[in-house]
Structure formats: structure tokens, C-alpha cells
C-alpha positions in Angstrom: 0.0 0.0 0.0 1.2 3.4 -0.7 2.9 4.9 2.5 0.3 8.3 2.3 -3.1 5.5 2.1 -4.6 5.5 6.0 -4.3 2.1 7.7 -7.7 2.1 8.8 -10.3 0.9 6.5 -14.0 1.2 6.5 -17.3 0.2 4.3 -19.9 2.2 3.3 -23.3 0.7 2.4 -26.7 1.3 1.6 -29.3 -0.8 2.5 -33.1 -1.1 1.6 -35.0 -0.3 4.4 -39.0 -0.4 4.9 -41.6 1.1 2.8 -39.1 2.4 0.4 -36.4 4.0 2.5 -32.8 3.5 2.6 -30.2 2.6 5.3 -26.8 4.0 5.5 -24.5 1.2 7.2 -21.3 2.2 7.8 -18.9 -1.0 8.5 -15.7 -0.2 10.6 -13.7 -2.4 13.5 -15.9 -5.5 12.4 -18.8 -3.4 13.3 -21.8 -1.8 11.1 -23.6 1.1 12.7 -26.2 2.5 11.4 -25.6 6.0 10.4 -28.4 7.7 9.0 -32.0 6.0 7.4 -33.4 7.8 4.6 -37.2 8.3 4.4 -38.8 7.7 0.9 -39.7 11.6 1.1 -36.4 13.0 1.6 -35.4 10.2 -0.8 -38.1 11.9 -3.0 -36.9 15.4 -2.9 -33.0 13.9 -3.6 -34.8 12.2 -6.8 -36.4 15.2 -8.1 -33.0 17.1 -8.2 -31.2 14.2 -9.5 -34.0 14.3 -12.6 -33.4 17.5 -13.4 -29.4 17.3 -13.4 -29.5 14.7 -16.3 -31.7 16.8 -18.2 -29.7 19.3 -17.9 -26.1 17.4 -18.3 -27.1 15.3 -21.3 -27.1 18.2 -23.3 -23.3 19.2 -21.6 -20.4 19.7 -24.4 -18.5 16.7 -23.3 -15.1 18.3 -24.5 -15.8 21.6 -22.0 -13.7 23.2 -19.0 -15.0 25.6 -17.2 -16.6 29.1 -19.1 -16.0 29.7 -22.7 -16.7 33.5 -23.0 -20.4 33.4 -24.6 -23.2 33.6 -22.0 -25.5 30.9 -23.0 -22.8 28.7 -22.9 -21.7 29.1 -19.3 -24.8 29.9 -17.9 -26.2 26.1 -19.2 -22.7 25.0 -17.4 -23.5 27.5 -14.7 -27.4 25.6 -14.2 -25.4 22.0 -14.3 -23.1 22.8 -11.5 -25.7 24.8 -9.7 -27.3 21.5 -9.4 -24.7 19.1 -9.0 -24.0 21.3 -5.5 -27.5 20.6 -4.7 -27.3 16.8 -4.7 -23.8 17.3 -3.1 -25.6 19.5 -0.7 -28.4 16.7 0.4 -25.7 13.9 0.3 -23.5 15.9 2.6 -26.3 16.7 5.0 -27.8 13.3 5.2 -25.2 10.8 4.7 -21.3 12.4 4.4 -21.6 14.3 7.6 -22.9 11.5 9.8 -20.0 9.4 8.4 -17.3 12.2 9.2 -18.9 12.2 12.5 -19.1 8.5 12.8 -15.5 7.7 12.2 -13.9 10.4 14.0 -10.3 12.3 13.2 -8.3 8.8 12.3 -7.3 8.9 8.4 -9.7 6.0 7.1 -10.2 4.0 3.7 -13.4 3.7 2.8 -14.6 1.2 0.1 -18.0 2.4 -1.4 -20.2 0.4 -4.2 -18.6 2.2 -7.3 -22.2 3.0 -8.5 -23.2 4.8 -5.7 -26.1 3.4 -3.5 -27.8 6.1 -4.6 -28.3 7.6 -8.5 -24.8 10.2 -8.8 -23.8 9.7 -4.8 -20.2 10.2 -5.0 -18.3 10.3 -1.7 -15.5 11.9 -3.0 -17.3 14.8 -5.5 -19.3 15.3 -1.9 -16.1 15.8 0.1 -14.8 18.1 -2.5 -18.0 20.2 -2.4 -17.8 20.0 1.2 -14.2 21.8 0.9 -15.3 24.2 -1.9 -18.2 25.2 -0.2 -16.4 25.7 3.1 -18.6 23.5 5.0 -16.1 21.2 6.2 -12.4 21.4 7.0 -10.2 20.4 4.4 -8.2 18.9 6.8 -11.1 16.8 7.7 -12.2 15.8 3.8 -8.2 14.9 3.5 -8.9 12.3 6.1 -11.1 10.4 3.9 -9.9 8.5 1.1 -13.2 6.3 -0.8 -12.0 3.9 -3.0 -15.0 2.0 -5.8 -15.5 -1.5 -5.7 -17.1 -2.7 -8.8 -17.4 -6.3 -9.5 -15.6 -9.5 -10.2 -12.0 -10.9 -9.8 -10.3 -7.5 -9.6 -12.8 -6.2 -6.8 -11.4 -9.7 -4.8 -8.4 -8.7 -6.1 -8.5 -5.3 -4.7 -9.9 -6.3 -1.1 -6.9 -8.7 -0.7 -4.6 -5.7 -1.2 -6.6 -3.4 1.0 -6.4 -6.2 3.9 -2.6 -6.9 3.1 -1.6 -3.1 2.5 -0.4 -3.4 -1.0 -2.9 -0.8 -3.1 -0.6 -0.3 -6.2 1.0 2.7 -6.7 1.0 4.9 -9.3 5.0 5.2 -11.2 5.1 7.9 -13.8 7.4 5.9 -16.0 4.6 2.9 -15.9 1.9 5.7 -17.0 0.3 5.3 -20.2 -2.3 7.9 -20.9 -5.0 6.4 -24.0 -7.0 9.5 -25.2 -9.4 9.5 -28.2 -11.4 13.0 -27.5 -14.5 13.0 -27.9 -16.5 15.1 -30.0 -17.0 18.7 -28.8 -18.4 21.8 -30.3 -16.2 22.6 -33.0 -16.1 19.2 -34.3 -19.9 18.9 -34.2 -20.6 22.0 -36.4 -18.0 20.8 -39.0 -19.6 17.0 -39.6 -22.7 19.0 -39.7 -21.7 21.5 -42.2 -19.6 18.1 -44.3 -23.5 16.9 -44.0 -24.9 19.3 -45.3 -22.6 20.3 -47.9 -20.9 17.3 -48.6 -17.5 19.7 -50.1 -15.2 20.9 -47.9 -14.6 23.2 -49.7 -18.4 24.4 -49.3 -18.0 23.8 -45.8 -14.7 25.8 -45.2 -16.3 28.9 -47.0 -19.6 28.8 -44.8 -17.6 28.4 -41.9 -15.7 31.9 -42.7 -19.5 33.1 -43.4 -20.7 32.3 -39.8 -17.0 33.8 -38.0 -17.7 37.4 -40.4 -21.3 37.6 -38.8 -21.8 40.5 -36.7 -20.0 39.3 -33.1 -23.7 39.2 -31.6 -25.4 37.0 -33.6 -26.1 33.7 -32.3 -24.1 32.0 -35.6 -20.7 33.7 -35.0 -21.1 33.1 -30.9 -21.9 29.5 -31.8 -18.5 29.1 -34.2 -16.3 31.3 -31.9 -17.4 29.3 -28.6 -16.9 25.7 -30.5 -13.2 26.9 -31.8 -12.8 28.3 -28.2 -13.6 25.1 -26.3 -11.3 23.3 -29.1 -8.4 25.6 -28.6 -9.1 24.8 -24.7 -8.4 21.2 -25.2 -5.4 21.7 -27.5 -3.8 23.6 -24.9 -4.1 21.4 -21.9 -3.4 18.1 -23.9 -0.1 20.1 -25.0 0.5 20.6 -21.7 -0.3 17.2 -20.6 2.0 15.7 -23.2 5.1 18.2 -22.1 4.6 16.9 -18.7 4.4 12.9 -18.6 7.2 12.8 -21.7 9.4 14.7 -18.9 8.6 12.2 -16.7 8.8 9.2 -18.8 5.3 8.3 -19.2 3.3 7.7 -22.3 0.9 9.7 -24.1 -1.0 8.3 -27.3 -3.7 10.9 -28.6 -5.3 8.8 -30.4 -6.5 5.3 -30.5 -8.0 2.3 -32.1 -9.6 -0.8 -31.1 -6.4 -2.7 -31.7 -4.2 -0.6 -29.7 -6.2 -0.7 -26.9 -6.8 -4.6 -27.2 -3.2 -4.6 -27.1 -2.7 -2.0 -23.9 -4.1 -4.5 -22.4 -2.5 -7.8 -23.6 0.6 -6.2 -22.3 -0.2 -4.8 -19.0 1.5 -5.4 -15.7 0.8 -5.1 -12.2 2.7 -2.4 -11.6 1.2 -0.2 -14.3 -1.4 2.6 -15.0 -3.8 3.3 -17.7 -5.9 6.4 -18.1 -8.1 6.1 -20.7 -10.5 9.3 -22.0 -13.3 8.4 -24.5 -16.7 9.1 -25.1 -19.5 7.0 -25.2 -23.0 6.7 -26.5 -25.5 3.6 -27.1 -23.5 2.2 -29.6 -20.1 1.7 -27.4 -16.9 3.4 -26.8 -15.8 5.7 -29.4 -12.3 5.1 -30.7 -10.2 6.1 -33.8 -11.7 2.9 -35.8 -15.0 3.5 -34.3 -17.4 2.6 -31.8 -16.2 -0.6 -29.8 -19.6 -2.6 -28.3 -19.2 -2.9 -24.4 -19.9 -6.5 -24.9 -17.5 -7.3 -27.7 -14.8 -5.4 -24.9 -16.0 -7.7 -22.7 -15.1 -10.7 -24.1 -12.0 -10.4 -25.4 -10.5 -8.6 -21.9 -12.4 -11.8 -20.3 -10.6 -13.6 -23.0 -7.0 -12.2 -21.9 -7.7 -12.9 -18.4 -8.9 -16.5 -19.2 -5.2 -17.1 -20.7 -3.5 -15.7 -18.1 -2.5 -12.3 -19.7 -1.1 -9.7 -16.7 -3.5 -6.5 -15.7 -3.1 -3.0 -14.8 -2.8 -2.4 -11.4 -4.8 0.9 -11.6 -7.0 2.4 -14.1 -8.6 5.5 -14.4 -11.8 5.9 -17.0 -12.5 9.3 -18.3 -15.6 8.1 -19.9 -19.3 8.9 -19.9 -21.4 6.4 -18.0 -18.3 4.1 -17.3 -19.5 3.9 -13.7 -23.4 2.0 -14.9 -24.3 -1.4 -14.2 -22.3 -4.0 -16.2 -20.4 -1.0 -17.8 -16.6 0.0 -18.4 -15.4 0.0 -14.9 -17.5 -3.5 -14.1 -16.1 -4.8 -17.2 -12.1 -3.4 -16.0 -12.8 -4.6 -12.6 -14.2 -8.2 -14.0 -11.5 -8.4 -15.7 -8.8 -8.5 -13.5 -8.0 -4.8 -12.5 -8.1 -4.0 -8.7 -8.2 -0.2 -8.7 -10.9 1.4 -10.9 -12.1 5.1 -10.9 -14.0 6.9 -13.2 -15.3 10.3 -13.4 -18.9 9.6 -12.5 -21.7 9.7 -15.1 -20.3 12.9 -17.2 -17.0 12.8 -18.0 -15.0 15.9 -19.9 -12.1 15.4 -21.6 -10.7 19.2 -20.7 -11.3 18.3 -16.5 -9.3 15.1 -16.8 -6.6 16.9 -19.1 -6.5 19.5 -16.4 -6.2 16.9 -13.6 -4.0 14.6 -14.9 -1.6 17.7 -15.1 -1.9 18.3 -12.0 -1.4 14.8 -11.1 1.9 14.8 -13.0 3.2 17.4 -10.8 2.1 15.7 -7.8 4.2 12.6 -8.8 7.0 14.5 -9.7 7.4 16.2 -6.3 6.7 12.2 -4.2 9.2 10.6 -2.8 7.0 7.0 -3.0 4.8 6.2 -5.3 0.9 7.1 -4.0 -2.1 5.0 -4.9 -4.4 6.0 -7.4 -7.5 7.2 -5.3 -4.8 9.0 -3.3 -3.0 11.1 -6.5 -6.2 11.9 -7.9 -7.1 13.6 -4.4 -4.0 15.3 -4.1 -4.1 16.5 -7.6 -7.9 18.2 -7.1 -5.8 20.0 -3.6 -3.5 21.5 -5.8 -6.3 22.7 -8.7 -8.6 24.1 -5.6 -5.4 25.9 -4.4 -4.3 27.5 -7.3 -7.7 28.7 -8.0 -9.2 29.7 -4.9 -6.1 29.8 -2.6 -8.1 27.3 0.3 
């Protein structure tokens, strides 16, 4: 186990409780304690929030950061994050505080179900609000350190190391960073103007149309905002690249089917994968096209099956990876004990960002930490640089 992971380790679980409510159980010291129970109508209030959040987020630009300059824009990004505060608000009143409370100032482990218990519960995205929000200490959130369980032999996997303190750590020269970026804004509008248009040349010349409209018309904010959030992404995946080919790690920016087949063929214990994609209905979206979840499925069950080595840590920047019987149940099933993902959204810009910061992070260690742990010191240093907490 990585010398900065706490000793102590502790379960978080939620249980179905009469006429609809929900138990939090929180299992510590061989003992489960009730924590909190969850009436169906404050369930019910949680819900309607939680409704309105994916309405809202579906319609997210997966390849965003933060603001892009035009005001519809950020104030749709502005209404998303107004509401993920409000789950992270509930979940913090009614289940995160009575934990904190529950376990005390001793630095603690805590596995939680990687889907959640409850639709987009995240312990961790809680604990960061917490800290942004300045309800709780950040010396008290840095405490805390949840790690997913997912399913199969990499979740047994993964409990063996927590019990034998070996959680893998993360070793910048064993890095590989697999990104395939999804489609943002930019890219939309051009396969809409190839479309339409079919020339490119046809398509170049409308573009120029749209950027010489008058600067407040809705068709030169809509170009100048996609090339913006394009130019975003550029930047920080330069950035990205500069920093892990200093420290020996690999970056491929693009990626087929094959390639990743074969990232994982030749894996090792030791190793880390961060993979960014998107994905819809019809799979994971690579350079060759979109990959079925089930065809994935089979062939890393496949590699396992003839005794091919796994990563010892992988992080999924990938929409939905965090379903039922989705990317990280399929990782974890196939071997890999440490899986995170970014919840239900993912952005390709946030994980850019993060990962930077990550970098710098395992530049500056004098071990190497775990995964859960880097990725919690790497949000530290992005909250301190931006809001000085």
C-alpha cells in the first residue's frame, strides 16, 4: 500500500429499508452502525434534483472546461453545476456528515459500491464540495480517502490488497495515458456542415461566413465558442503531453480498437492506464470506431482466461463508465483492482486538467501514492491555485 493511504479501512453501504427508504450502514472495526436512514420523502426530494441534473447534463459539451466566453454557454454549465451542488448538498447533510462524525479524526479507507447506492452519490465529488463550499475542514475531507468496488475478480483482487496493505501505486514511468477526444463543439458543427454540404470546400467557406457575422449573432457566438472550447483542449493536452514525456510516461492521442486490445494484452501489475473516451449507445468511441461494451468484454475476459497480466490501476474518463455491467464492471471483472472513473459525465478538458496536476504531484513524491490517493491530491492542488483554500 502506498505509505500516504490510511491504515484504517471502513465500508460504506446502503441498505433497503421499509416502505421504500434506505439505510446507510457504515462498517468499521468489524462493526456496522447505522448512520443515517433515509425516508422515501427526503429520498423523494433527492430524486427530483437528481432528474433535473440529467436533463440538464445530457445536453453538456463533453469536450468543456469551465466558461467559454459566450453567455448561453456558461450559464447552461452555470445551471449543471448549480445543481450538482444541490445533490452534493443533500448527500452531505444526510449521509457524508454522519459518516465524518461517525469515524472520527483517524485517516480512514473507505470502500463504497462504485455505482453509488444512490443515482450520482459520489463520496469523493461530496467531500470536494464540502471543501469548496467551506462546510467542512479540508483537513477533515483529507482524512477520507473512498475507493470504488465494482465487481468481479479484480474487486477480490482489490480487497486482498486493502487487507494486506499493498494498493498499487502509481509510477510515472509505468503511466500510459490512452485518449481519443471526444467530439466537442467545433467538431460537431464541421460534420454538420460536411453533411450538409458534402464539399469541404463548401463547408470551409460557410464556416468563414458564420466567424464574419456581426459578433452578436447567435451564428458567430456558436462558431467562436466551439473553436474556443477546441483551442481549450489543445492547450491542456499540450500541456499534458510536455509533462508525462518529462517524466517518462506515455501519451497516445489517439487510439484504435487494436491498440487498446493490445494495452491490455501487455499490461502489468505495476502499471497505470488512463483512458478518455466518449461513449453513447452504440459503445466506446475510438479512432476505428465505436467498440460494443460487450465485444470489450469478451475479449479482456478472453485475456484474463489465458492468463494475460493486468493494470494495477485504471482510471476511466468516460461517460457512464460507472453503470451497471459497464466499463469499470467490465475493467474490474477483468482483473484490475483499482478502478475510478469520473462519474456519469466525464469531460475530456477536467481530466486533461487533472491529470496535469497529477503529474506534478508525482513529480514532487518521494514514494509512489495510490491511485485514489493522486487523484485527491491533484484536485488539492487545482482548488489551491484557483481559490487559494
Amino acid at each position: 500500500m502506498a505509505r500516504s493511504d490510511p491504515r484504517r479501512v471502513a465500508s460504506l453501504d446502503f441498505c433497503a429499508a421499509d416502505h421504500g427508504g434506505v439505510e446507510v450502514v457504515l462498517g468499521v472495526h468489524g462493526e456496522s452502525p447505522l448512520i443515517a436512514g433515509l425516508t422515501p420523502s427526503r429520498l423523494a426530494e433527492r430524486a427530483e434534483v437528481v432528474r433535473r441534473l440529467a436533463l440538464r447534463a445530457q445536453d453538456d459539451d463533453r469536450s468543456s472546461f469551465w466558461a467559454t466566453g459566450d453567455a448561453t454557454a456558461d450559464d447552461a454549465l452555470l445551471a449543471v453545476e448549480a445543481l450538482r451542488a444541490l445533490v452534493c448538498r443533500w448527500d452531505m447533510t444526510h449521509v457524508v456528515g454522519p459518516l465524518l462524525t461517525s469515524l472520527g479524526s483517524e485517516p480512514t479507507m473507505v470502500l463504497v459500491d462504485g455505482r453509488g447506492g444512490l443515482p450520482e452519490f459520489s463520496l469523493r465529488q461530496t467531500l470536494r464540495w464540502g471543501v469548496a463550499s467551506r462546510r467542512i475542514a479540508p483537513a477533515a475531507a483529507a482524512r477520507i480517502v473512498p475507493v470504488p468496488v465494482w465487481a468481479g475478480q479484480g474487486a477480490d483482487l482489490l480487497l486482498d490488497q486493502v487487507d494486506t496493505g499493498a494498493l498499487p501505486g502509481v509510477r510515472p514511468e509505468q503511466l500510459v495515458f490512452a485518449i481519443q477526444r471526444p467530439p466537442g463543439g467545433a467538431e460537431t458543427l464541421l460534420l454538420a456542415l460536411l453533411r450538409r454540404f458534402g464539399d469541404p470546400e463548401v463547408c470551409a467557406e460557410r464556416l468563414r461566413d458564420l466567424l464574419e457575422a456581426p459578433e452578436d449573432s447567435p451564428h458567430h457566438r456558436l462558431v467562436a465558442t466551439a473553436l474556443r472550447q477546441w483551442d481549450w483542449t489543445e492547450a491542456l493536452l499540450v500541456e499534458l503531453r510536455a509533462r508525462a514525456t518529462a517524466l517518462g510516461a506515455i501519451v497516445l492521442d489517439t487510439i484504435a480498437s487494436s491498440q487498446l486490445i493490445d494495452l491490455f494484452a501487455g499490461a502489468t501489475p505495476d502499471a497505470t492506464l488512463v483512458l478518455v473516451a466518449h461513449q453513447d449507445a452504440r459503445g466506446v468511441h475510438l479512432a476505428d470506431g465505436p467498440v460494443p461494451l460487450p465485444a470489450l468484454a469478451a475479449v479482456l475476459a478472453r485475456l484474463r482466461r489465458i492468463g494475460h497480466a493486468v493494470w494495477g490501476s485504471v482510471d476511466l474518463g468516460v461517460c457512464h463508465a460507472n453503470a451497471p455491467l459497464n466499463l469499470a464492471d467490465i475493467v474490474q471483472s477483468a482483473g484490475v483492482p483499482v478502478v475510478m472513473t469520473s462519474g456519469t459525465w466525464a469531460h475530456c478538458a477536467r481530466m486533461l486538467g487533472c491529470w496535469s496536476h497529477a503529474l506534478d504531484v508525482l513529480a514532487a513524491a518521494e514514494t509512489p501514492p495510490s491511485l485514489p490517493r493522486l487523484l485527491d491530491a491533484a484536485w488539492w492542488a487545482q482548488c489551491r491555485s484557483s481559490t487559494g483554500l
